[in-house]
C-alpha positions as CSV (number, residue, x, y, z in Angstrom):
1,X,124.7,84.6,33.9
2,X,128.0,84.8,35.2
3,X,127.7,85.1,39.4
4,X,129.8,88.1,40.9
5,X,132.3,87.7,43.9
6,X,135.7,89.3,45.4
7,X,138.0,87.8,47.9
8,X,141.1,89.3,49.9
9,X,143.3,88.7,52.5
10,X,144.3,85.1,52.7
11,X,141.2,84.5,50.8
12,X,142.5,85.9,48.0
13,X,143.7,82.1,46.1
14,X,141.3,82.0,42.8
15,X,139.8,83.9,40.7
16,X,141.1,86.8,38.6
17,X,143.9,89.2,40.2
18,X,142.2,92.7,40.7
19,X,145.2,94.6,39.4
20,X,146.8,97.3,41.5
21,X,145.2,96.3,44.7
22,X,147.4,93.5,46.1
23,X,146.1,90.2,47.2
24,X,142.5,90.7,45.4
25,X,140.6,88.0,43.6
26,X,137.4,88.4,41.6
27,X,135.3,86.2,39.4
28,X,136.4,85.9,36.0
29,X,133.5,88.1,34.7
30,X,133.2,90.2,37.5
31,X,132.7,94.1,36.4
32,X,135.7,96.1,37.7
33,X,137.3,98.8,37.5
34,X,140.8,99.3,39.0
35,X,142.9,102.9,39.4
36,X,145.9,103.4,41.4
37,X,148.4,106.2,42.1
38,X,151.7,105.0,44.0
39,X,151.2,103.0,47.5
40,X,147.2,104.4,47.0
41,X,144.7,102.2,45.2
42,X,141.0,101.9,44.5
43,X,138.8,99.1,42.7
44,X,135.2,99.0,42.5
45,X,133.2,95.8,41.5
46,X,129.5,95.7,40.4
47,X,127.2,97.3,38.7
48,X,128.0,100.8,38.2
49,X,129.0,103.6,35.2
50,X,132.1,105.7,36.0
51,X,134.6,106.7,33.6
52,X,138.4,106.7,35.0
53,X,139.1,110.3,35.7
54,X,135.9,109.9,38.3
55,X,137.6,107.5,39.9
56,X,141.3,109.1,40.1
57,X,139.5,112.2,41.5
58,X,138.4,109.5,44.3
59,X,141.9,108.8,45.2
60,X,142.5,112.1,47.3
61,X,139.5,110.1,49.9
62,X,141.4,107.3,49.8
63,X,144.7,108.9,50.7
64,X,143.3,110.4,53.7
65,X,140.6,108.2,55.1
66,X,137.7,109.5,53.6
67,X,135.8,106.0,53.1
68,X,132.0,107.0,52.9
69,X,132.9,109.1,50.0
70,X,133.9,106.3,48.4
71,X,130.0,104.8,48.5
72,X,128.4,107.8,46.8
73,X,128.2,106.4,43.4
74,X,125.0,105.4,41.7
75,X,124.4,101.9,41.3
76,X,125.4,98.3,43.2
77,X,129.4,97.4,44.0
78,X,132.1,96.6,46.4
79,X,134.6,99.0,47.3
80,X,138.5,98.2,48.1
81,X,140.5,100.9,48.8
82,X,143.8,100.9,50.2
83,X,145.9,103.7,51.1
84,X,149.6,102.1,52.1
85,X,148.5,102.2,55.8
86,X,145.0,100.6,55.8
87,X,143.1,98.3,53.8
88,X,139.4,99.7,53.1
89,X,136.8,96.7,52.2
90,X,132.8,97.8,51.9
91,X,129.6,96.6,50.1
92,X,126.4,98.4,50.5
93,X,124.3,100.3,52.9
94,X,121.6,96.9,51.8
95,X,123.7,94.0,52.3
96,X,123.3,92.8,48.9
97,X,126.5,93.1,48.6
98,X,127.7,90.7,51.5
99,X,131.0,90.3,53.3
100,X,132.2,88.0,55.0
101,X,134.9,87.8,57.2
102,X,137.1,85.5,60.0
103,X,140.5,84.8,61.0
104,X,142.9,82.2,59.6
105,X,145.9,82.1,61.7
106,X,146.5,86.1,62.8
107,X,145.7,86.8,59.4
108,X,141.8,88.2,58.1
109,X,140.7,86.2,55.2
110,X,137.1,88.3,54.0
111,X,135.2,88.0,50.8
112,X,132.1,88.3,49.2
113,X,130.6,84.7,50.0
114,X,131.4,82.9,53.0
115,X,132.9,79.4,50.8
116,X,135.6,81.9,49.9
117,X,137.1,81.9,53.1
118,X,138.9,78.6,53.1
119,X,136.9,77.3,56.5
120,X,134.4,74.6,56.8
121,X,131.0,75.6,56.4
122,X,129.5,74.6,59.8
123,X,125.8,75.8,60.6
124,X,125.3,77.9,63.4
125,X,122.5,76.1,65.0
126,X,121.1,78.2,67.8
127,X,121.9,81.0,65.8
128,X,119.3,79.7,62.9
129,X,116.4,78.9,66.1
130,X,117.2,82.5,67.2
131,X,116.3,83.8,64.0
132,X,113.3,81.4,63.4
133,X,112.2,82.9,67.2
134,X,112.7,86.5,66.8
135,X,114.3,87.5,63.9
136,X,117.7,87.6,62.1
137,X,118.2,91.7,62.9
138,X,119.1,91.1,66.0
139,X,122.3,89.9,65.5
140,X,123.4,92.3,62.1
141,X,127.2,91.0,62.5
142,X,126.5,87.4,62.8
143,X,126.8,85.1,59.7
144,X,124.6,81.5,59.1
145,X,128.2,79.8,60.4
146,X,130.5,79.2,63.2
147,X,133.4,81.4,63.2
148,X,132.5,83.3,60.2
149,X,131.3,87.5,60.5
150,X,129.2,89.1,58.7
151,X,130.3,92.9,58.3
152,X,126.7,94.3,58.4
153,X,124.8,96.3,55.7
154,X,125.7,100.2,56.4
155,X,129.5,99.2,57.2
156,X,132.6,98.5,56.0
157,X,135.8,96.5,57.1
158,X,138.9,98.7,57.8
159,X,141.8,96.6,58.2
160,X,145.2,97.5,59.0
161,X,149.0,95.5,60.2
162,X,148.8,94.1,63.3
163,X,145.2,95.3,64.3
164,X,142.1,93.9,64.7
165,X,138.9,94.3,61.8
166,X,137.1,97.4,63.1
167,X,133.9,98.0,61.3
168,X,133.5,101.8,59.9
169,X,129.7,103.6,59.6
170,X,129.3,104.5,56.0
171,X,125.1,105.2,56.3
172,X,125.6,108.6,55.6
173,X,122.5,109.9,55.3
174,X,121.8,113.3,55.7
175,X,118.2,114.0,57.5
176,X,116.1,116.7,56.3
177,X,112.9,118.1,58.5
178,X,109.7,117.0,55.9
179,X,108.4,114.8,53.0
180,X,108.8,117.5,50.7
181,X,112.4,118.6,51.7
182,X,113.5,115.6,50.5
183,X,111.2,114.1,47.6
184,X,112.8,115.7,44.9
185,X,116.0,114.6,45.7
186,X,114.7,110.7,46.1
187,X,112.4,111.0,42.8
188,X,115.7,112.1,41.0
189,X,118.1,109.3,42.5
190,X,115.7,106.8,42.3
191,X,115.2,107.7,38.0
192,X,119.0,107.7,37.8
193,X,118.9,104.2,39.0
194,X,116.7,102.6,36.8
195,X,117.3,104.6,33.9
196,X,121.1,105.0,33.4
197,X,121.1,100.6,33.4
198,X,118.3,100.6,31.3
199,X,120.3,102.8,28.8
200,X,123.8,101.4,29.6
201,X,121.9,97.8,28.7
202,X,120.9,99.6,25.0
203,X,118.4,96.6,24.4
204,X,115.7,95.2,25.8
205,X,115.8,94.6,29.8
206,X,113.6,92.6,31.8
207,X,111.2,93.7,34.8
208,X,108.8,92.4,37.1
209,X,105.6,93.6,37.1
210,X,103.3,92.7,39.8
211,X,100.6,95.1,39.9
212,X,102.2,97.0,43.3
213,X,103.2,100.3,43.2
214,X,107.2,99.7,43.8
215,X,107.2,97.3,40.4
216,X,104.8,99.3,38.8
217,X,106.9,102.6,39.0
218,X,110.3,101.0,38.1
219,X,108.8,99.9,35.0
220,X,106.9,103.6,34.1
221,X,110.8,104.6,34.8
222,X,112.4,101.8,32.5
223,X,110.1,102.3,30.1
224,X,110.7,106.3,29.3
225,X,114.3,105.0,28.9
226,X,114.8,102.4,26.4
227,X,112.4,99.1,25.9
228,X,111.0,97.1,28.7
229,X,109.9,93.1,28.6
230,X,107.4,93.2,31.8
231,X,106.4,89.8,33.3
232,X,104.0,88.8,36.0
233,X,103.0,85.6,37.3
234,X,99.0,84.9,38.1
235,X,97.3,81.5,39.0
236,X,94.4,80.8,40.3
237,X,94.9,82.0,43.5
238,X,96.4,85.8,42.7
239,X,94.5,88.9,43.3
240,X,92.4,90.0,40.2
241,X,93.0,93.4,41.6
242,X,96.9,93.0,40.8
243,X,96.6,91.5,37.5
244,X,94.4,94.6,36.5
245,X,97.3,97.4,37.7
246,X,99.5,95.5,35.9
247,X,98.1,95.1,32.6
248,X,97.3,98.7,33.0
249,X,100.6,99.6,33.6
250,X,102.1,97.6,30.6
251,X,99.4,99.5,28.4
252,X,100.0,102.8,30.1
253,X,104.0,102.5,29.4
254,X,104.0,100.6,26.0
255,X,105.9,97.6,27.2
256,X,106.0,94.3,26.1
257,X,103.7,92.1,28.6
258,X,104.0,88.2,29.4
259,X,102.0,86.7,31.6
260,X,102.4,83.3,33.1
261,X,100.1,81.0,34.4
262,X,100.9,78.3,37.0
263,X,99.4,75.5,38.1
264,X,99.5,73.1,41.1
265,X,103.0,72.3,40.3
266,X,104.3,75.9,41.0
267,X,102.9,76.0,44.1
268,X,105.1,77.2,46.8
269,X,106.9,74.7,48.9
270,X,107.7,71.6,46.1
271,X,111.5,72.4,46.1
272,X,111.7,71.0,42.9
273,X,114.4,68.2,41.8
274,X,117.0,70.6,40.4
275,X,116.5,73.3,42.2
276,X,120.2,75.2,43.3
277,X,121.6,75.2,46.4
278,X,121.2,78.1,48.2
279,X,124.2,80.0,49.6
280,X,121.7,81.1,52.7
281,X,117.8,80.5,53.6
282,X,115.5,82.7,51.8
283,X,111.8,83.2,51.8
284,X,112.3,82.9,47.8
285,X,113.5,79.2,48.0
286,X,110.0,78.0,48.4
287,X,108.9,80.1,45.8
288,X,111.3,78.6,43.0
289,X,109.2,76.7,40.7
290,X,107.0,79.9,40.3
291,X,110.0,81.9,39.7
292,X,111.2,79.6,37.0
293,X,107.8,79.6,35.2
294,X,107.1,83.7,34.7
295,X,110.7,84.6,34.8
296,X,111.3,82.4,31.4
297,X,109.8,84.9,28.8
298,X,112.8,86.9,29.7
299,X,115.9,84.8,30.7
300,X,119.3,85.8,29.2
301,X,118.1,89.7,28.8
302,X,121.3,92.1,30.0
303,X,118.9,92.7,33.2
304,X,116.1,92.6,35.2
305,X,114.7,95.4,36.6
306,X,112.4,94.1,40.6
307,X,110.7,96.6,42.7
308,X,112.3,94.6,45.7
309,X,112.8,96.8,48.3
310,X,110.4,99.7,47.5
311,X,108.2,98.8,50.5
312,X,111.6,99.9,53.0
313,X,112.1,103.0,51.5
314,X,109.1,104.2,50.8
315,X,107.1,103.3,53.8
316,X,107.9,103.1,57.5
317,X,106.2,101.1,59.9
318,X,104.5,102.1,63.6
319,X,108.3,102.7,65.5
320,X,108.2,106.2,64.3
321,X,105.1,106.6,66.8
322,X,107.5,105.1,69.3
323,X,110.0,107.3,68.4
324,X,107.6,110.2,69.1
325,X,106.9,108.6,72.7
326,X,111.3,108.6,72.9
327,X,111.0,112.3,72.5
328,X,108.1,113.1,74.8
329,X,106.0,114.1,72.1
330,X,103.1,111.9,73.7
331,X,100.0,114.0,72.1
332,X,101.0,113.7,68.9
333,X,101.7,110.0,68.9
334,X,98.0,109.4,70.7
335,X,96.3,111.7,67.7
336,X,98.4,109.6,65.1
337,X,97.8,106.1,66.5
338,X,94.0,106.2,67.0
339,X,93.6,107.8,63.7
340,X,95.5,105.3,62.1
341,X,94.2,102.9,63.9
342,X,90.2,103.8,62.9
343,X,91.0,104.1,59.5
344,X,91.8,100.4,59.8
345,X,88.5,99.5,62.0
346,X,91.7,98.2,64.9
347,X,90.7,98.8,68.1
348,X,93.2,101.9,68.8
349,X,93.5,100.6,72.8
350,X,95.9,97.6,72.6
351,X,97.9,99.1,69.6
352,X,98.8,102.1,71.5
353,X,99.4,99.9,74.9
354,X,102.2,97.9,72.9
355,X,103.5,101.4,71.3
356,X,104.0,102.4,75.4
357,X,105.5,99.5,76.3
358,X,108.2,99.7,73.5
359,X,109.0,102.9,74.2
360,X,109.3,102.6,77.9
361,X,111.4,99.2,77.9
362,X,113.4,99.8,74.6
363,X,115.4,97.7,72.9
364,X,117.6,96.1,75.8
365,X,114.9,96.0,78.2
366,X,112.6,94.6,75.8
367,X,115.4,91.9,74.8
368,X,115.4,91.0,78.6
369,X,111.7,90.5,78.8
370,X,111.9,88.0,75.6
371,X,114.5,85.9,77.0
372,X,112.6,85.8,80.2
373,X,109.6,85.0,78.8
374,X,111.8,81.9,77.2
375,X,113.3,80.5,80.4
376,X,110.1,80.5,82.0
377,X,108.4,78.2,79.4
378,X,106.8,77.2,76.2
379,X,105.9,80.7,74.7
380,X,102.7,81.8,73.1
381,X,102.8,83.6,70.1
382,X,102.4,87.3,70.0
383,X,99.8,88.3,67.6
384,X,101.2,90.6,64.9
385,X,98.1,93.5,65.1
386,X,99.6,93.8,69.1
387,X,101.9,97.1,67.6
388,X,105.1,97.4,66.8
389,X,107.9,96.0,69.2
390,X,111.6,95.7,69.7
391,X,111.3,92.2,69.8
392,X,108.2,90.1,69.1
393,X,108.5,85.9,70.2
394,X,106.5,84.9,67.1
395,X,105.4,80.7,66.4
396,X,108.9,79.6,66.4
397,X,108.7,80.5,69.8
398,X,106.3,78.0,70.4
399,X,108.5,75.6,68.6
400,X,111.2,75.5,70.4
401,X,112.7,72.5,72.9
402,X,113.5,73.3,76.5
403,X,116.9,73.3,75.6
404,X,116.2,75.4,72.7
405,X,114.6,78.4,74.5
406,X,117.7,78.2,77.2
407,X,119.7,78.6,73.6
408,X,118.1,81.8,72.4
409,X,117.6,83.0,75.4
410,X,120.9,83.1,76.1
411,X,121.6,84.7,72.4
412,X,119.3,87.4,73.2
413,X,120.7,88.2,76.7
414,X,123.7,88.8,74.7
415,X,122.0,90.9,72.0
416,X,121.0,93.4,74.3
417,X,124.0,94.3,75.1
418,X,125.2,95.3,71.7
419,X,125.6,98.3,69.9
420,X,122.2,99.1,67.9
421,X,120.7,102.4,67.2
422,X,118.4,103.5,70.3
423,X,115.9,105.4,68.4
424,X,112.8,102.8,67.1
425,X,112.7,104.3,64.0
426,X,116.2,104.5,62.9
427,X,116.7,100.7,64.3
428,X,114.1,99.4,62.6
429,X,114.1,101.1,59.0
430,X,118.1,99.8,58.9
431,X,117.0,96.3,60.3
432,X,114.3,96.2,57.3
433,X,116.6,97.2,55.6
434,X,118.9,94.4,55.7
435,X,116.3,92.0,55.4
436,X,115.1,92.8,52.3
437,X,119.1,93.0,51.5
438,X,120.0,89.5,52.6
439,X,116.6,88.1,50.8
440,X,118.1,89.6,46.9
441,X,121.5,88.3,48.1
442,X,120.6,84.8,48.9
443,X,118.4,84.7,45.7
444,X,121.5,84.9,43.5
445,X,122.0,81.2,42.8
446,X,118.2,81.2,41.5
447,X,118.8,84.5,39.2
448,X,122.1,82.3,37.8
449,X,120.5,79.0,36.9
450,X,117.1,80.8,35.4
451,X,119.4,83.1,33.1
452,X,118.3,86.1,34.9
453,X,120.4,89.5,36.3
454,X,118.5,90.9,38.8
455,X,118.7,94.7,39.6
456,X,116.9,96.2,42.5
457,X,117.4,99.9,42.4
458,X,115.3,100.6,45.1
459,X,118.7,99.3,47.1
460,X,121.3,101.3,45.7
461,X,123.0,103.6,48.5
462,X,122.0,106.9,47.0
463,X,118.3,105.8,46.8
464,X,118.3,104.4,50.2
465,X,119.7,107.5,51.1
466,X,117.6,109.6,49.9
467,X,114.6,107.7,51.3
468,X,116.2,107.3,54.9
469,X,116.9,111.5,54.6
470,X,113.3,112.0,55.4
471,X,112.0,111.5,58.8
472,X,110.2,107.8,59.2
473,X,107.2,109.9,60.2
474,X,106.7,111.4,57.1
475,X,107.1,108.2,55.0
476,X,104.1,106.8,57.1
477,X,101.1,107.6,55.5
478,X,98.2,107.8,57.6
479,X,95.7,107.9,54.4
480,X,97.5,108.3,51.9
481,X,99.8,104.8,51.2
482,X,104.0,105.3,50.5
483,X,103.5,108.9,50.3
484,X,107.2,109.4,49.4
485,X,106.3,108.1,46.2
486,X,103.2,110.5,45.0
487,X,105.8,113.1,46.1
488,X,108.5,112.3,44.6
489,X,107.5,111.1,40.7
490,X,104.2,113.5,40.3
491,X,104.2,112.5,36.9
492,X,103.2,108.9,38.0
493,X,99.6,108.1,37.1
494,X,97.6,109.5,39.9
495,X,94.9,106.1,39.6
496,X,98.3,104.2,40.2
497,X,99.8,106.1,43.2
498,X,96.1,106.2,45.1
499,X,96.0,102.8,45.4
500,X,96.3,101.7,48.8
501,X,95.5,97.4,48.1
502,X,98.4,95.2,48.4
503,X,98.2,92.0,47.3
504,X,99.5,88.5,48.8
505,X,100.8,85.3,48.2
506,X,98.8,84.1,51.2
507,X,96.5,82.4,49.4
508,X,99.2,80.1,47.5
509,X,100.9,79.1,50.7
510,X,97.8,77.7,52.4
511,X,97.9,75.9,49.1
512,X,101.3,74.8,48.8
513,X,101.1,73.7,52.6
514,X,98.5,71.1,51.7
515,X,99.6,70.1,48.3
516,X,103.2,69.0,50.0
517,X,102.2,68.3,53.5
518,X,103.7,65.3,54.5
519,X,107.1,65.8,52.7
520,X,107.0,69.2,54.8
521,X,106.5,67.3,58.3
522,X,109.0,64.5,57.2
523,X,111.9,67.7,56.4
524,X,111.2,69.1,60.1
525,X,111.5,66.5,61.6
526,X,114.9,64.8,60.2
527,X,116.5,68.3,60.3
528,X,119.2,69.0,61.7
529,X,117.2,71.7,64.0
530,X,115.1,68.5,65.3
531,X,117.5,66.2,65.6
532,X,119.8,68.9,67.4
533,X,117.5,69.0,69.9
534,X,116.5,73.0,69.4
535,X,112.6,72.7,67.5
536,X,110.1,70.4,68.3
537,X,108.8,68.7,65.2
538,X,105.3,67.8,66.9
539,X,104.6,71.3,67.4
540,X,105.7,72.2,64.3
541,X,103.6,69.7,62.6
542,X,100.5,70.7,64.8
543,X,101.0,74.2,63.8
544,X,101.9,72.4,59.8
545,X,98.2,71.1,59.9
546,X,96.2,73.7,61.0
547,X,98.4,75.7,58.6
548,X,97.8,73.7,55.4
549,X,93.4,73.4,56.8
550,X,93.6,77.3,56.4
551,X,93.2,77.0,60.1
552,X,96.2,79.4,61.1
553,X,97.0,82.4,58.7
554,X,99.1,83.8,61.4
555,X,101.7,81.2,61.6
556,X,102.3,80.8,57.9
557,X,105.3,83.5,57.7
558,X,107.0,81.8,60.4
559,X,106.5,78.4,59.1
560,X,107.8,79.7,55.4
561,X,111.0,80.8,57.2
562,X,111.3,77.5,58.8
563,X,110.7,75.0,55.8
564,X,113.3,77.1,54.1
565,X,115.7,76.9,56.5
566,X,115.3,73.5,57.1
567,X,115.6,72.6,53.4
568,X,118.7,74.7,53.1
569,X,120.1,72.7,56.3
570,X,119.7,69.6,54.3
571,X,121.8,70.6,51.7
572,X,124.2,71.8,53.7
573,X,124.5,68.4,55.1
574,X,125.0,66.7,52.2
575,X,128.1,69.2,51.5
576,X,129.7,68.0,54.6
577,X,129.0,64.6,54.2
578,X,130.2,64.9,50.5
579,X,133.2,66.4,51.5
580,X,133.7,63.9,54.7
């Protein structure tokens, strides 16, 4: 499968000319679609069906500055609009559709992938232990290098003679009051999305099916539109529970089923000999050799349909009862919290205690209190049950040099005083948001060498739209688990839409941690991140054993994200060197 990019500016020096736009490149087999009407001009690359006249009747937007209508279409693309005046550049409300930008000279070079721009590749290295500490969504318009932007997901690059980039809101969304307002508008978008590419493909496409509700209702979806090959990966380790829903599912729909078994050697965390380089770290990386075993049933089909994403926009997490407290509406967070939290047999007392302190210190002050916490010595880990927070210093915290907590500690001081949405709920369903987006961009070297194009329709701006329409609260399901979903598709099996399991791949990474232990230690500690002086590979490999004995569940997620990005920092080494 052919990979997808655009570049502009003084990027723009390979690739295919995008006719009528200028100084635009795009991959040789890059969809596009290109219209133009005097100085005024409009291309749109991706994965998207529009017939010509829909996009001259687009041009009158252009012409005047209208850039957010310019995003409304269904399906997954780049936008570059240019209207004689100003230059127009855009992916998607997700980030899946990345771009990059940074100065060459006084000119802006941008494009879709950062080794378009023309500038060395140099890791940002505190910027990576920041991330490993607290998160990447802190820093939305920061790329993996130095010198290099990332225009974040739910923007777009305007860019005009003799000014600087200025990044323009395109979210869009337009809120409605309750669940039911706005499920039937979400149930329709999100069919549109799977079934006009299913139909458009007029063959068979390829879809994961995992046994989880997002998969499982893409593939229902697919399924009443043209013929589906489903495939799902189990091993000894896997959740019987899941297997069952999905073989369910596959008989339910009619679709063509293929299961794969792994073994030992598809455990997470072997990085196989082989295995791509990855243009950023992903959790996926580790994950690879399991990938290449149930994906091969269906490699080279027009498309594969994931259900990556679903749990964003269909669910919301505990900041819309911190969003509550932000509006004085303290009653009817307590009711919600303790009820929530004895459903779950939590002790309601220390969930609702953190859900206070968010909303009290918000987002700044709670940025503050991080990088305090850093200065004044190795950090503990907070545990994950504590509640929702702006910030939370997980194990990489406890990772982390002297010099390295100064590091991030500075990067947060200069976090908080950024412009992020001050709501809980708004900043943290957009910071998902663009998690999950930059986790299906950087698995796009893995989707290339295993003859696979991924969709994720869950992703498209309509669809995320739609979803982010309805309050956070009423996404958040106190019994009743993604109750947008049940709304929205009624005619979904009800035994399907009342489960409320989720399975893991917890199990496997215990696994995979003591299968490949020593190499593991022996990455972290010649990484660059070691070596730079920023992590402390004894900790790490304390935290590695204990990890790998079963010892620690609650560091594993962190640990993930740090073998990944230390495996991607090796590569990236031996580029520079390479090139040196």
């Amino acid at each position: 499968m052919e990979r997808e990019w655009i570049s502009g500016g003084t990027a723009a020096v390979n690739g295919t000319e995008a006719e009528g736009v200028g100084d635009v490149r795009r991959a040789a087999g890059a969809r596009v679609r290109t219209v133009s009407e005097g100085s005024v001009a409009l291309a749109v690359v991706g994965d998207l069906l529009l017939t010509e006249q829909e996009l001259m009747d687009a041009l009158p937007a252009v012409r005047a500055g209208r850039w957010v209508e310019l995003t409304r279409w269904p399906g997954s693309y780049w936008v570059v609009a240019d209207n004689g005046r100003q230059r127009f550049v855009c992916g998607d409300l997700a980030g899946l559709r990345a771009v990059y930008h940074t100065l060459r000279g006084k000119e802006t070079a941008w494009a879709s992938e950062a080794s378009l721009l023309g500038r060395p590749l140099v890791p940002d290295l505190p910027h990576l232990a920041a991330r490993l500490t607290v998160g990447e969504h802190h820093w939305p318009h920061r790329s993996l290098y130095e010198q290099i932007r990332l225009v974040p997901g739910g923007f777009g690059l305007l860019l005009a003679p003799g000014a600087p980039p200025q990044l323009i809101d395109i979210t869009g969304v337009k809120p409605v009051d309750e669940l039911r307002e706005g499920a039937d508008r979400f149930g329709q978008v999100l069919t549109d999305a799977v079934q006009y590419r299913v139909r458009a493909a007029d063959g068979v496409v390829g879809a994961d099916l995992s046994g989880g509700l997002d998969s499982s209702a893409a593939v229902v979806l697919a399924a009443d539109a043209g013929p589906v090959h489903a495939v799902t990966y189990t091993d000894g380790y896997t959740s019987g529970e899941d297997m069952a829903y999905a073989a369910r599912i596959a008989e339910h729909t009619g679709a063509r089923h293929s299961v794969a078994t792994g073994g030992d050697e598809q455990l997470p965390f072997g990085f196989p000999a082989g295995q791509p380089a990855a243009a950023e770290p992903v959790l996926a990386a580790a994950m690879f050799a399991m990938d290449a075993c149930y994906l091969d049933p269906v490699r080279a089909l027009p498309l594969h349909l994931t259900g990556h994403g679903g749990d964003i926009v269909l669910d919301a997490s505990s900041s819309c009862w911190v969003r509550l407290l932000q509006d004085g509406r303290r009653r009817e967070a307590h009711r919600q919290v303790v009820a929530f939290a004895r459903l779950r047999n939590t002790a309601p007392g220390p969930y609702w205690k953190a859900l206070k302190d968010a909303a009290a210190l918000g987002r700044a002050g709670t940025l503050e209190r991080a990088a305090e916490a850093l200065e004044g010595g190795p950090a503990t880990p907070q545990a994950a049950q504590a509640g929702w927070s702006w910030c939370r210093l997980g194990a990489g915290a406890s990772w982390l040099t002297g010099y390295g907590r100064h590091q991030v500690a500075a990067l947060l001081r200069q976090a908080a005083r950024d412009q992020q949405p001050s709501s809980a709920d708004e900043f943290d369903q957009w910071a998902a948001l663009r998690s999950v987006g930059a986790c299906a961009r950087g698995w796009i070297p893995y989707g290339h060498a295993l003859g696979i194009r991924p969709v994720y329709p869950y992703l498209d701006n309509q669809v995320v739209r739609a979803a982010f329409a309805v309050p956070a609260l009423a996404r958040r399901g106190l019994v009743a688990y993604k109750p947008l979903l049940r709304e929205s598709l009624p005619h979904l099996p009800d035994w399907l839409t009342s489960r409320r399991s989720k399975g893991s791949f917890t199990a496997q990474r215990i696994a995979g941690l003591a299968r490949h232990q020593g190499r593991l230690d022996q990455m972290v500690a010649s990484s660059p991140l070691a070596e730079g002086g920023l992590v402390d590979p004894g900790a790490v490999r304390s935290a590695l054993a204990q990890a790998a004995r079963g010892q620690s569940v609650t560091v594993i997620a962190d640990l993930h994200q740090l073998i990944v990005t230390c495996w991607w920092l090796t590569g990236q080494a031996s580029e520079l060197e390479a090139a040196c």
